[in-house]
N, CA, C and O of each residue as an XYZ file, in Angstrom:
884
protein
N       0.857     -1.196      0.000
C       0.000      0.000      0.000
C       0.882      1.231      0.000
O       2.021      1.222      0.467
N       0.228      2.434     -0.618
C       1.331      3.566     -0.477
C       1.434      4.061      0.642
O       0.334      4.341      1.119
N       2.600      4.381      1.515
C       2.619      5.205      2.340
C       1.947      6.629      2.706
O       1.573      7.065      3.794
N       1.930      7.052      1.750
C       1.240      8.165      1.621
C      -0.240      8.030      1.730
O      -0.907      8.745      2.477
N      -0.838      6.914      0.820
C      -2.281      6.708      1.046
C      -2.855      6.407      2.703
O      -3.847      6.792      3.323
N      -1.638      5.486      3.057
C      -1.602      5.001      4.781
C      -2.064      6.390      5.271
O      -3.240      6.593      5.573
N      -1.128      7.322      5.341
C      -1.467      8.495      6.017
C      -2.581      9.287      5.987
O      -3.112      9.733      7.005
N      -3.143      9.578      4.351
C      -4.234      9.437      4.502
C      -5.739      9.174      5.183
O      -6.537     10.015      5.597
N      -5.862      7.592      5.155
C      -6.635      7.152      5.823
C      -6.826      7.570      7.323
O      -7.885      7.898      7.857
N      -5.218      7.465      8.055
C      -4.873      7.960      9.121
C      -5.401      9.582      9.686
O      -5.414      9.849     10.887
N      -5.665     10.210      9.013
C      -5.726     11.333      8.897
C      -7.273     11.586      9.340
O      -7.670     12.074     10.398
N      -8.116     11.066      8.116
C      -9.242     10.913      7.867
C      -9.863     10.289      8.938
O     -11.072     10.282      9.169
N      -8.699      9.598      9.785
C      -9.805      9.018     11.097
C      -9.890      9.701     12.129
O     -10.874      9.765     12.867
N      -8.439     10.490     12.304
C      -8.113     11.253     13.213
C      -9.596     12.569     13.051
O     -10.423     12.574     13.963
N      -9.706     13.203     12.299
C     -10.362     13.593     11.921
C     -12.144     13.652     12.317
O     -12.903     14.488     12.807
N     -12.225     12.641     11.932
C     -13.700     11.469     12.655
C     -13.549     11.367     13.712
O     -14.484     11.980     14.229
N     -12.733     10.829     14.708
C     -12.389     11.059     16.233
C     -13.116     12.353     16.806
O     -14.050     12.575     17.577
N     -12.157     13.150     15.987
C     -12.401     14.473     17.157
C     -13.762     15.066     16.876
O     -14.316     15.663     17.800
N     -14.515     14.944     15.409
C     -15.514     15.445     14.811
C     -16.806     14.754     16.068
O     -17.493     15.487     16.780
N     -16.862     13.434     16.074
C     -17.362     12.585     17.461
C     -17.236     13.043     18.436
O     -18.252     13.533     18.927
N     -16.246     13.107     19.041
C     -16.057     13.596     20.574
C     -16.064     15.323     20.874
O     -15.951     15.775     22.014
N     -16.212     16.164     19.675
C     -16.727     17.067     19.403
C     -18.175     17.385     19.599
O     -18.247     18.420     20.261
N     -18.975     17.071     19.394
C     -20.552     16.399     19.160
C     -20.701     16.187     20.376
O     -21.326     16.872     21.186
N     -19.951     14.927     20.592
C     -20.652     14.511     22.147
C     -20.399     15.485     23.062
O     -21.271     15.625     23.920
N     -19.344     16.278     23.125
C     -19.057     17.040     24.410
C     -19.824     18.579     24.259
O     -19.497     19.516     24.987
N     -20.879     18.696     23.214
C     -21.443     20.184     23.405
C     -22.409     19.511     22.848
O     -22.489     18.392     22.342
N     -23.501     20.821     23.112
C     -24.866     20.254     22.837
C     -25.255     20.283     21.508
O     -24.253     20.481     20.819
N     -26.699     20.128     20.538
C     -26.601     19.501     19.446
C     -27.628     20.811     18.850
O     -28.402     21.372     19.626
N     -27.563     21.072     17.897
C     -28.606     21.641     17.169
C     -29.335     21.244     15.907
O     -28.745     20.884     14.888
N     -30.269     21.304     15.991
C     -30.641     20.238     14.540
C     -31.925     22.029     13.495
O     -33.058     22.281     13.906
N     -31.449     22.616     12.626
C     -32.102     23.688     12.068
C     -31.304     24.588     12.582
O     -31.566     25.646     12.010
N     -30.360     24.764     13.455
C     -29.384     26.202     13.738
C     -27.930     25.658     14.015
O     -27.688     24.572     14.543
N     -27.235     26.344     13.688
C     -25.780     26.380     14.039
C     -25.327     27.065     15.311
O     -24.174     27.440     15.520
N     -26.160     27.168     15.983
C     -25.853     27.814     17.384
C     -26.878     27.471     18.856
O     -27.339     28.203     19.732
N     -26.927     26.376     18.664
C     -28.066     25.753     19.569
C     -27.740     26.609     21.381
O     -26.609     26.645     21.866
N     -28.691     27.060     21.924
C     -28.870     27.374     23.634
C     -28.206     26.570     24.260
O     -28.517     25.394     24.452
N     -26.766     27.378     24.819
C     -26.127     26.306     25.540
C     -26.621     25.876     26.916
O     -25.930     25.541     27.878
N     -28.074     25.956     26.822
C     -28.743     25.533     28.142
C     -29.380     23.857     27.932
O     -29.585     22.986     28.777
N     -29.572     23.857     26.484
C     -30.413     22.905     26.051
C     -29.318     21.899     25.610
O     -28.311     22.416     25.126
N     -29.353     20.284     25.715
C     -28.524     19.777     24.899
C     -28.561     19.312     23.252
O     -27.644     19.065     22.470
N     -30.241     19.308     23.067
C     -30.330     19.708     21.725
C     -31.203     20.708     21.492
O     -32.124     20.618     22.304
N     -31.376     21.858     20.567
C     -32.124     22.885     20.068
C     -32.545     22.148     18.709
O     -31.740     21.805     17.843
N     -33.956     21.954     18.655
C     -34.334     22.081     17.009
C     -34.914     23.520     16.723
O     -35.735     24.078     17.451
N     -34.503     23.925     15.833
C     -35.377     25.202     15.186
C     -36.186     24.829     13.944
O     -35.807     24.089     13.036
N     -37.019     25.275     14.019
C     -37.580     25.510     12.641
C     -39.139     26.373     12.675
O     -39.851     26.425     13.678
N     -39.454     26.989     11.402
C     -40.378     28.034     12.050
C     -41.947     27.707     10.795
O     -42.868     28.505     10.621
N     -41.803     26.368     10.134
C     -42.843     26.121      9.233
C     -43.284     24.306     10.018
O     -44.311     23.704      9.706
N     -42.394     23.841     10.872
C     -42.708     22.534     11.484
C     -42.280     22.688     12.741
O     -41.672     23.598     13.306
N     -42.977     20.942     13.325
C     -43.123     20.883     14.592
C     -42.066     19.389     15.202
O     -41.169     18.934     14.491
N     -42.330     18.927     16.313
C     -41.934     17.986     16.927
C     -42.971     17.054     16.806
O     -44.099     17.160     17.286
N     -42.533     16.152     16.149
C     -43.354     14.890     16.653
C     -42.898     13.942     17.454
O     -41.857     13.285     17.450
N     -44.017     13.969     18.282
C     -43.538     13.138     19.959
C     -44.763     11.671     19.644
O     -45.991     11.756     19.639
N     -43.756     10.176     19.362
C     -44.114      8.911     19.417
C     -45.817      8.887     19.940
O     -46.118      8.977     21.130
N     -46.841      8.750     18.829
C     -48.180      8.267     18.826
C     -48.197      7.011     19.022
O     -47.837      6.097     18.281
N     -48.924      6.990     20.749
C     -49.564      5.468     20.869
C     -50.800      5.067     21.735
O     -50.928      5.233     22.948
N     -51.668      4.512     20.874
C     -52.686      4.079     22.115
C     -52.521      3.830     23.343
O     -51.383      3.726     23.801
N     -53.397      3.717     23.951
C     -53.825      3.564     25.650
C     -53.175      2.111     26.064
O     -52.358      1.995     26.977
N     -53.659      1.016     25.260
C     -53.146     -0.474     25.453
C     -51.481     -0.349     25.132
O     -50.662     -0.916     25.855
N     -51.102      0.434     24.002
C     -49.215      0.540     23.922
C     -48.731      0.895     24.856
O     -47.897      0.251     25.492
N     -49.278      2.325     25.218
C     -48.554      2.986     26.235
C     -48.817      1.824     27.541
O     -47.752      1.531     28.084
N     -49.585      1.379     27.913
C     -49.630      0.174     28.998
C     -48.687     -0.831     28.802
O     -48.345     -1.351     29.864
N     -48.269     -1.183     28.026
C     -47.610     -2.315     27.231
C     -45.978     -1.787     27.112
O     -45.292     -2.419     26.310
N     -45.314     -0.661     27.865
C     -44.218     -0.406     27.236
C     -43.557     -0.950     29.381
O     -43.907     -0.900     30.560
N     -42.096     -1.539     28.147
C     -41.733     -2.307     30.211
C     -40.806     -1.328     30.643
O     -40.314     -0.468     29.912
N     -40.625     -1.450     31.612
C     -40.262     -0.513     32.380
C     -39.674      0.924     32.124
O     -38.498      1.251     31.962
N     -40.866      1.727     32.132
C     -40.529      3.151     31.308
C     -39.736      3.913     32.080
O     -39.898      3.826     33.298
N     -38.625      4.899     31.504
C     -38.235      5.857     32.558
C     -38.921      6.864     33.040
O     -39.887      7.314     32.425
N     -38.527      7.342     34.177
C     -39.313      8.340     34.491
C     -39.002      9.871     33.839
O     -38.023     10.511     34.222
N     -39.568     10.188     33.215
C     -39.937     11.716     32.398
C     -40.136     10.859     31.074
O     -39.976     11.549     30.066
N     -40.480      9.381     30.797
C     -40.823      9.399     29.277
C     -42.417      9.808     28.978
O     -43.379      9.595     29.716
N     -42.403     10.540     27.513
C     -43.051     11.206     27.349
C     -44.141     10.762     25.680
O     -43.542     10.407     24.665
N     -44.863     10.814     25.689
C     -45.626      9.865     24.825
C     -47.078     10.752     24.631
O     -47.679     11.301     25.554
N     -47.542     10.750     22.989
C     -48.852     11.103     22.735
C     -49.862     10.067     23.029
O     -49.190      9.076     22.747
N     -50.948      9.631     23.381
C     -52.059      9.055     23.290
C     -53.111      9.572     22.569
O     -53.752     10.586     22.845
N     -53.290      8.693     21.461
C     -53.753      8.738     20.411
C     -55.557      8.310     20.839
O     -56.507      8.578     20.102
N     -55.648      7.680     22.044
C     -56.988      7.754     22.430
C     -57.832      8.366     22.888
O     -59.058      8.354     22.771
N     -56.821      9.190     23.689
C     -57.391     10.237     24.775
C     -57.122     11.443     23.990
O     -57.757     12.480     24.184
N     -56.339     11.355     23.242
C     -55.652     12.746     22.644
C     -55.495     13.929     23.286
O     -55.997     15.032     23.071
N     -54.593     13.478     24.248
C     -53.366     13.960     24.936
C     -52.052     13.624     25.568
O     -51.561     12.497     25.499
N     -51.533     14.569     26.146
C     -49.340     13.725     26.459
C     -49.878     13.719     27.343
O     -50.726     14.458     27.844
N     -49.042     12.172     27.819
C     -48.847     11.553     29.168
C     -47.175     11.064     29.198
O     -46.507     10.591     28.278
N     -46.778     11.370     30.620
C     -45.470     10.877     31.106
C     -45.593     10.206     32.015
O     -46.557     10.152     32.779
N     -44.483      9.525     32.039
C     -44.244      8.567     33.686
C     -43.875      9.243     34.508
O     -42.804      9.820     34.325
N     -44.696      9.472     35.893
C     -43.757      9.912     36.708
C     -43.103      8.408     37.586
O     -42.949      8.946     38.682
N     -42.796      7.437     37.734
C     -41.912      6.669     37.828
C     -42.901      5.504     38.507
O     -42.329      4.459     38.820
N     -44.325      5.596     38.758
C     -45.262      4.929     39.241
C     -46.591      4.648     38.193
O     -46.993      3.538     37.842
N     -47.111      5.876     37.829
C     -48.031      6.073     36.972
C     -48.013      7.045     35.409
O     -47.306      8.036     35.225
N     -48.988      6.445     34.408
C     -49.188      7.706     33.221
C     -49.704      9.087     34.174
O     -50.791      9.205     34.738
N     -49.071      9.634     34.165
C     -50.036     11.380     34.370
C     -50.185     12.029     33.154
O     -49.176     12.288     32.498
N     -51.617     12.423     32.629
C     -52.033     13.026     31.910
C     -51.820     14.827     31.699
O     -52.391     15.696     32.358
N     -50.907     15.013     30.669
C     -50.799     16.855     30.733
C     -51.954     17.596     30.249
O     -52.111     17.735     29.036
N     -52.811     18.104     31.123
C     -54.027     18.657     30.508
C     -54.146     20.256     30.346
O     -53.243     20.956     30.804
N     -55.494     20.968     29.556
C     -55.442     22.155     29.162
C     -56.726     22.700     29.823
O     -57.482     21.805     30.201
N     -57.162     24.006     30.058
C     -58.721     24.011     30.337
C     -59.293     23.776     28.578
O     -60.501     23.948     28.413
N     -58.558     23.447     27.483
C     -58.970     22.913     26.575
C     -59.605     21.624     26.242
O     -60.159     21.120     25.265
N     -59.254     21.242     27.643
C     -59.316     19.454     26.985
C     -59.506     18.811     29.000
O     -58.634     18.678     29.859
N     -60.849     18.597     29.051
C     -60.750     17.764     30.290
C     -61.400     16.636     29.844
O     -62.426     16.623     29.163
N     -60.699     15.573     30.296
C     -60.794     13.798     30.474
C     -61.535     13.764     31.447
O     -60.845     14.071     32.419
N     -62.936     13.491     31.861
C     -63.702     13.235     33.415
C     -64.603     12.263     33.074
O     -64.781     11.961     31.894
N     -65.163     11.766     33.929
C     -66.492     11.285     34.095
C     -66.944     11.759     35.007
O     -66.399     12.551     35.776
N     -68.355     11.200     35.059
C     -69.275     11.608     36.740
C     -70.486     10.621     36.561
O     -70.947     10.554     35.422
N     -70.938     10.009     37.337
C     -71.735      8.853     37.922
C     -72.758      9.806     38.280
O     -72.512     10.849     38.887
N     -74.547      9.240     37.692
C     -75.692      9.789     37.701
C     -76.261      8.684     38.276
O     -75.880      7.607     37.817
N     -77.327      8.652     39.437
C     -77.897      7.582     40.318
C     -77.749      8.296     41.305
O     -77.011      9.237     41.597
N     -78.991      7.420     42.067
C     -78.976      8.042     43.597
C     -77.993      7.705     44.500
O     -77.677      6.523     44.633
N     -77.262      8.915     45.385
C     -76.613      8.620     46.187
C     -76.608      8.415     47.832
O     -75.810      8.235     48.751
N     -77.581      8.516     47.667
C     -78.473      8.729     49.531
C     -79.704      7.683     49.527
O     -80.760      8.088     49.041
N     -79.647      6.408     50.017
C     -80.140      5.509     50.145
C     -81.195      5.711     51.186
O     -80.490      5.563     52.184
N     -82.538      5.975     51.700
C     -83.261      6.012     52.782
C     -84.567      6.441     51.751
O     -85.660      6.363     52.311
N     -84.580      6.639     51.109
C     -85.933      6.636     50.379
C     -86.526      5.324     49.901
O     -87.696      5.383     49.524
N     -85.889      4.102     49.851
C     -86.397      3.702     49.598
C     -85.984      2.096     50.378
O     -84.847      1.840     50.775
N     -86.937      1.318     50.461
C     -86.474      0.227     51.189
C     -85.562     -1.098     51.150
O     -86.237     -2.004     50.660
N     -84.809     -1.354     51.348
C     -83.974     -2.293     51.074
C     -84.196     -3.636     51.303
O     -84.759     -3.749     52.393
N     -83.989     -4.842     50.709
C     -83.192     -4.560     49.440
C     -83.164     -4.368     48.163
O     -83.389     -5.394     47.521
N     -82.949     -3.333     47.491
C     -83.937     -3.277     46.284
C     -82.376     -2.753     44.773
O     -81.185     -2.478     44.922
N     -82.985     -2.817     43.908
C     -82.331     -2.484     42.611
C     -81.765     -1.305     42.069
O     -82.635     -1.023     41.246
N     -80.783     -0.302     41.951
C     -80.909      0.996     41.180
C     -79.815      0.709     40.212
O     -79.058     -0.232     39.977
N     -80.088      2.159     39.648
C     -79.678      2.015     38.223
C     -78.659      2.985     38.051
O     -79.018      4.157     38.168
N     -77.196      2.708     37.741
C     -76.263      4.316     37.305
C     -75.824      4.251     36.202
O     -75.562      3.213     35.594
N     -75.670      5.561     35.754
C     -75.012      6.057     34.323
C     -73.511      6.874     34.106
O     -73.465      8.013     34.569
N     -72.907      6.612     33.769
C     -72.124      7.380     32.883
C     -71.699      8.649     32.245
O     -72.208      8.440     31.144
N     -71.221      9.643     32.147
C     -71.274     10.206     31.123
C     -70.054     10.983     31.174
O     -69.193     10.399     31.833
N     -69.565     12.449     30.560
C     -68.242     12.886     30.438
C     -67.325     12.861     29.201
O     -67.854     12.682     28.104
N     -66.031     13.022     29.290
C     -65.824     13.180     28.332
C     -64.707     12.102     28.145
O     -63.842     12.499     27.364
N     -64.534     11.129     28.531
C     -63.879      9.772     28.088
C     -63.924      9.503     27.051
O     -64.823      9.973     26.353
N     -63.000      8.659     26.536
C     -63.501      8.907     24.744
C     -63.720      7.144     24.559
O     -64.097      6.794     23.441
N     -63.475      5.926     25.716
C     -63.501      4.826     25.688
C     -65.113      4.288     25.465
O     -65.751      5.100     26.135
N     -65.718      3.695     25.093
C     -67.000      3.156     24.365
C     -67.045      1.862     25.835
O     -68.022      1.470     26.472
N     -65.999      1.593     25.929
C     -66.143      0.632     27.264
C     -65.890      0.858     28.182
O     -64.926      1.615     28.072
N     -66.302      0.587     30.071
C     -66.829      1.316     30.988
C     -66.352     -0.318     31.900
O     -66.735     -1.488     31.917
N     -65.447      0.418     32.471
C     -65.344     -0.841     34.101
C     -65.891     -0.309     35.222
O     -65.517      0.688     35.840
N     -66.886     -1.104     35.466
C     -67.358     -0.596     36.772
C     -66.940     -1.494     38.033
O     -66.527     -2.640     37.855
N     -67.058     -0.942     39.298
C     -67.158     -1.690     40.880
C     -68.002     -0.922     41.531
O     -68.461      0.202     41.329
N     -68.159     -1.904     42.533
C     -68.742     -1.102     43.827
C     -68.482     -2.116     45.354
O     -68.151     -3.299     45.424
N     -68.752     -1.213     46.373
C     -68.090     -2.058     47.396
C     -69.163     -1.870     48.443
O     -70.088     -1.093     48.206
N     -69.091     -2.642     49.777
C     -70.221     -2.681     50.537
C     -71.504     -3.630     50.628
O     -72.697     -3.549     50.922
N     -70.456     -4.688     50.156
C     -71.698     -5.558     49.866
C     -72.659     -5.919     48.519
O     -73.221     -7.014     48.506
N     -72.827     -5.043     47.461
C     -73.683     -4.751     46.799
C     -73.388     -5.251     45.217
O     -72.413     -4.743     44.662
N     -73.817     -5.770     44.824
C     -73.597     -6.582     43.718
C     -73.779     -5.689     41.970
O     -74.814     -5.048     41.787
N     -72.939     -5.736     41.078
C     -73.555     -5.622     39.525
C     -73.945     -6.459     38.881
O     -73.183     -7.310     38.423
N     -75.587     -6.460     38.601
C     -76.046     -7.678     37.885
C     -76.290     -7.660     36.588
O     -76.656     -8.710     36.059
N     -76.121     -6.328     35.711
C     -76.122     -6.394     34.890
C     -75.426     -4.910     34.229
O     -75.253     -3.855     34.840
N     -75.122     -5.195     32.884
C     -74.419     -3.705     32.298
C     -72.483     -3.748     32.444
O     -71.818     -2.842     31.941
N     -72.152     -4.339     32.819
C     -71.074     -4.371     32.945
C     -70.298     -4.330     31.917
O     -70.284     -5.332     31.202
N     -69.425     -3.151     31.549
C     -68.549     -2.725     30.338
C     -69.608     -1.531     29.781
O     -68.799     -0.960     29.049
N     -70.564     -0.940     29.657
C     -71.343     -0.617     29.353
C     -71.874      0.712     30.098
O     -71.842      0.612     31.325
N     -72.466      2.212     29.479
C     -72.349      3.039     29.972
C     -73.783      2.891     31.330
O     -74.314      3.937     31.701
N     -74.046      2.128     31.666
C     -75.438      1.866     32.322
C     -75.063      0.305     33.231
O     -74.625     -0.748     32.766
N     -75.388      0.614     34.514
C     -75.153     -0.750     35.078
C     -76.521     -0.650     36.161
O     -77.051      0.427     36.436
N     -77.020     -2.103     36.765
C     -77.969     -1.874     37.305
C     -77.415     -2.634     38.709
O     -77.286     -3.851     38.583
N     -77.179     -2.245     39.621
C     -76.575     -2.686     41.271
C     -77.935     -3.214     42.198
O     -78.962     -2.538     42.261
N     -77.789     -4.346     42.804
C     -78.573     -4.663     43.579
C     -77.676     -4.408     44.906
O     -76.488     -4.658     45.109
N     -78.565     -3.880     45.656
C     -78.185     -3.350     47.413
C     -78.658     -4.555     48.297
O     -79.667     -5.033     47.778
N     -78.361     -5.114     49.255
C     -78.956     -6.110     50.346
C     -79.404     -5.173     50.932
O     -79.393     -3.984     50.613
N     -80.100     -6.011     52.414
C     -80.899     -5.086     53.373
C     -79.557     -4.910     54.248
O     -79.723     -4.258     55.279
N     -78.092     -5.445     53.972
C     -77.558     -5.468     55.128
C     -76.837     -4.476     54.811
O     -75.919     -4.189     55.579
N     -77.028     -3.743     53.701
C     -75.947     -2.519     53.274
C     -75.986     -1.522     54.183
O     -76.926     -1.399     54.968
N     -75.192     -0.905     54.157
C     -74.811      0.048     55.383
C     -74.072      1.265     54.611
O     -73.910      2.341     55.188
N     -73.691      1.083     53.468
C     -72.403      2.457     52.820
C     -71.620      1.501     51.671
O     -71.412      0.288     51.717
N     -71.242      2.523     50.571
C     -70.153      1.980     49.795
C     -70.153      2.880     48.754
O     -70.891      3.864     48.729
N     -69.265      2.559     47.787
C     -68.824      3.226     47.075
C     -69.076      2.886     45.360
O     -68.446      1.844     45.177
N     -69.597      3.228     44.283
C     -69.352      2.798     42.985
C     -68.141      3.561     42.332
O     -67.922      4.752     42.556
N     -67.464      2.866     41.604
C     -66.414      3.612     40.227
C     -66.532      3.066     38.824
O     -67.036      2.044     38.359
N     -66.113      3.745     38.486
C     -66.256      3.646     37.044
C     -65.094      3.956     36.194
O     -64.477      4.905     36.677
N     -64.572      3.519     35.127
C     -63.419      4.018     33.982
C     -63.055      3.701     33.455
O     -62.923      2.487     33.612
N     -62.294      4.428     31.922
C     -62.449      3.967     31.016
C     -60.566      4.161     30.290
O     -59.655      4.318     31.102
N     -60.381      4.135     29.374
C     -59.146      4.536     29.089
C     -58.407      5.575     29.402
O     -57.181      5.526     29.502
N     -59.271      6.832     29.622
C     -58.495      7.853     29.787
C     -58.980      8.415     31.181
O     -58.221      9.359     31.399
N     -59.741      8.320     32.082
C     -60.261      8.801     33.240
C     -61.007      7.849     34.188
O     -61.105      6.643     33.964
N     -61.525      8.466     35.256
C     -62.321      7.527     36.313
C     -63.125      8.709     37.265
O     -63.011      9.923     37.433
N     -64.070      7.534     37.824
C     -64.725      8.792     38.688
C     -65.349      7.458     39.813
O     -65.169      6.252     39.976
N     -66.167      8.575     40.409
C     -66.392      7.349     41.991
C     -67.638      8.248     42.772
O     -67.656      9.460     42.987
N     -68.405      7.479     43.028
C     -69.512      8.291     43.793
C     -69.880      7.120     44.881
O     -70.159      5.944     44.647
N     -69.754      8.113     46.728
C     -70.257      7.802     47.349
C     -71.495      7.295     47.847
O     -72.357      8.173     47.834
N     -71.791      6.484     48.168
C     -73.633      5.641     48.748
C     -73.665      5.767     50.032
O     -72.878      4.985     50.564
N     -74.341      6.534     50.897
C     -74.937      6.952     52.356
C     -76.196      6.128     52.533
O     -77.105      6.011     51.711
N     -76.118      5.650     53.571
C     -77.198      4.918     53.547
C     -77.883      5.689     55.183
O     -77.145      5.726     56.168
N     -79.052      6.140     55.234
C     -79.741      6.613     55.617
C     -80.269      5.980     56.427
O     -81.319      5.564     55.936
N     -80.069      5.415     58.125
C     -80.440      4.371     58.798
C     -82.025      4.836     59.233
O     -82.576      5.934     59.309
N     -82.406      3.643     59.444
C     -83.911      3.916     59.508
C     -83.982      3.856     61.622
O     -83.205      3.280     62.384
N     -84.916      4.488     61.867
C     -84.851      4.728     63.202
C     -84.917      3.524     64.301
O     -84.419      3.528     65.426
N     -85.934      2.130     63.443
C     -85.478      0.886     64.138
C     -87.040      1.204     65.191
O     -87.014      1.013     66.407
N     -87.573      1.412     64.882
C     -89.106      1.632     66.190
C     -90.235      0.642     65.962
O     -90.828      0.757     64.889
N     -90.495      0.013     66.512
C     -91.619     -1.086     66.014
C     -93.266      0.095     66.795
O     -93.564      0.407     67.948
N     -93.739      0.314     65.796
C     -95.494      1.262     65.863
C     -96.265      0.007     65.753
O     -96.007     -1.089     65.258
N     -97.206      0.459     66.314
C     -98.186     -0.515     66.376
C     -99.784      0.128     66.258
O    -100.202      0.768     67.223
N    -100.769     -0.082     64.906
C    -101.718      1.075     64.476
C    -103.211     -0.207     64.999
O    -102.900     -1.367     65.267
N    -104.502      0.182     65.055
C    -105.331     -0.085     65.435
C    -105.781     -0.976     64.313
O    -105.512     -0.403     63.257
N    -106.348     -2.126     64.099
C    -107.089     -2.058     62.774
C    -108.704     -2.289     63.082
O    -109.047     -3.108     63.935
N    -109.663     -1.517     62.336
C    -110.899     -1.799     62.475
C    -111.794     -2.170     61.653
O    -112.114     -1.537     60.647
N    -112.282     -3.256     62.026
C    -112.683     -4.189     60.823
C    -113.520     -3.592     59.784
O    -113.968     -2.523     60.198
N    -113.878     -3.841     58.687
C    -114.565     -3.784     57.874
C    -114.325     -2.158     57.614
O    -115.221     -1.316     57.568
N    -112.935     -1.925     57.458
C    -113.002     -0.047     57.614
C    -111.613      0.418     56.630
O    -110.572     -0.237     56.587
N    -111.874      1.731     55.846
C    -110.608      1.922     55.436
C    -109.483      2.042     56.450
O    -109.767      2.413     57.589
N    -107.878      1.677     56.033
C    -107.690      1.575     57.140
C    -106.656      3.056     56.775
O    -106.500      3.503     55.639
N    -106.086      3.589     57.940
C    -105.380      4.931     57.750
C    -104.492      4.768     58.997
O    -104.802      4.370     60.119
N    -103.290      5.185     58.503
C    -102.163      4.916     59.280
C    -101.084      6.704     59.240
O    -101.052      7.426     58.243
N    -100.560      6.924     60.181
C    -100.032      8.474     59.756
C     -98.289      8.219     60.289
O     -97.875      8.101     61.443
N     -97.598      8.193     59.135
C     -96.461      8.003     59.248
C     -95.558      8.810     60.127
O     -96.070      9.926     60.052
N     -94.550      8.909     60.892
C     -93.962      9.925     62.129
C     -92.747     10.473     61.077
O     -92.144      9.756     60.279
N     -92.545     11.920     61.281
C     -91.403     12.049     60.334
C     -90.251     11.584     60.784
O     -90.011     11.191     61.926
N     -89.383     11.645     59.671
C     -88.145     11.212     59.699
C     -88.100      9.745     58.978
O     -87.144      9.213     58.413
N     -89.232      9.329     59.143
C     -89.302      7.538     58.680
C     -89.029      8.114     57.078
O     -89.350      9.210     56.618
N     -88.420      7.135     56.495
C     -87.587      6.583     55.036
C     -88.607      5.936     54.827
O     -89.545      6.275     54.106
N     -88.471      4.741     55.582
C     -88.384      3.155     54.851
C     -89.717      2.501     55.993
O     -89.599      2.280     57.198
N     -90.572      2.368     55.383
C     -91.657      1.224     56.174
C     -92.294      0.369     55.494
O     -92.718      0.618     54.366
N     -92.473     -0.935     56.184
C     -92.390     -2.548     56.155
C     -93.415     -2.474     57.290
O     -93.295     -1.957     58.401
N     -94.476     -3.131     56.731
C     -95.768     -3.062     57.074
C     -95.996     -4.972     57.149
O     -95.799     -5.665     56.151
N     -96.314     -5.404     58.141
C     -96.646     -7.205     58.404
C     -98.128     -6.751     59.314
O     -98.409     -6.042     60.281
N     -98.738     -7.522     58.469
C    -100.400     -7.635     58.791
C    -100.529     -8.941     58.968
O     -99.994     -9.775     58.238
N    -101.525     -9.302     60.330
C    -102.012    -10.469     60.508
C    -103.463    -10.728     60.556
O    -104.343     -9.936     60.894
N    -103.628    -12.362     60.038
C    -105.304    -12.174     59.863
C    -105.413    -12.437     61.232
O    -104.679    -12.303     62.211
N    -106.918    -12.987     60.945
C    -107.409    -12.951     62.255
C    -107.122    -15.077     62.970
O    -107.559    -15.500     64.041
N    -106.478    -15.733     62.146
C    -106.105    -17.056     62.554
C    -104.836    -16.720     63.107
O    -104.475    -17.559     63.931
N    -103.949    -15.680     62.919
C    -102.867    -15.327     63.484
C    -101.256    -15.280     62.144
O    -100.037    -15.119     62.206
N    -102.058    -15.475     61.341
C    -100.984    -15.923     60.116
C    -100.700    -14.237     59.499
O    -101.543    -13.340     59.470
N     -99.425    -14.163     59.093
C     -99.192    -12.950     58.502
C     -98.374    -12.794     57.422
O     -97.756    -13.697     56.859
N     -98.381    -11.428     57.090
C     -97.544    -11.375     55.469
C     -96.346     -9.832     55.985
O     -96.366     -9.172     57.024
N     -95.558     -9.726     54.937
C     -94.900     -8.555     55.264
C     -94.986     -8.035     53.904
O     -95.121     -8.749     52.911
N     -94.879     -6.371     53.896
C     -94.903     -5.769     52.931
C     -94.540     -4.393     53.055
O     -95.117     -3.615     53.815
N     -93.136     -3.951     51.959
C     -92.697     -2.862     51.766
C     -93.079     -1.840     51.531
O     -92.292     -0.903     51.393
């Protein structure tokens, strides 16, 4: 080989070396030749933007062990979310709120237990499917995934809680249950007569057991 060409090459690497370790040791600019020596890279440009990695709700769930400040569009919710090193936190605008809120009664004493109600949904989630719970005993018997679920309460309920959510948000509404005063009344009945009974305030919930006259009886809400 020529000596001269040797040197060459030699040259040309030397060259590449420092051009590298040049680079690495100051920060980068990508559209200016003079990037903010605050920043380690500056892009400029004044007709485009940054595009920051589009991914659904199930990707972004699906990525293993993210660092903390990674930063990601969601393409479902359509908005950035980062890790803070536990959870997605959503960056929001008063442009753009992600909520729900739970419609159903939340104060149980109107009516007697144990009986059926019904909650809804609504907000601005953009998921078509809906996880619900509830706690306290109280069962979902039907609707589940679905903006409408129908909860059966026991008589032994006492309090709990429903939630709800969907890809991009959640919400939760408290159940008070309204104890009934616990007084056993006792009204006259006279035969062959309308009969009229005058409820004491404060009573919710009354459960009425009538007996005939063999001694046999019924109960009724």
């Amino acid at each position: 080989m020529n000596p001269t060409s040797r040197f060459s090459h030699f040259g040309r690497l030397l060259v590449s070396i420092s051009v590298v370790s040049l680079v690495a040791a100051q920060n980068v600019g990508i559209g200016t030749p003079t990037p903010d020596p605050s920043a380690k890279v500056e892009v400029y440009d004044t007709a485009r933007g940054i595009l920051i990695p589009r991914l659904t709700s199930s990707q972004i769930n699906a990525i293993t062990n993210p660092a903390v400040g990674l930063l990601v569009f969601n393409i479902d919710c359509k908005v950035f979310q980062y890790w803070d090193g536990i959870k997605w936190i959503t960056i929001t605008t008063t442009e753009f709120s992600s909520s729900l809120s739970i419609t159903g009664e939340d104060t149980l004493g109107s009516l007697c237990l144990p009986d059926t109600l019904y909650y809804s949904v609504s907000g601005s989630g953009s998921s078509p499917s809906y996880t619900w719970s509830v706690t306290g005993g109280a069962t979902i018997i039907s609707g589940q995934g679905t903006s409408t679920v129908a909860i059966a309460f026991p008589d032994t309920f006492s309090g709990g809680v429903i939630c709800v959510s969907d890809s991009c948000a959640s919400a939760c509404l408290d159940i008070v249950v309204i104890q009934p005063l616990g007084n056993t009344l006792f009204f006259d009945y006279v035969s062959n007569a309308p009969q009229t009974w005058t409820v004491p305030a404060g009573v919710h919930c009354v459960k009425v057991k009538v007996w005939g006259g063999g001694g046999g009886g019924g109960g009724y809400d």
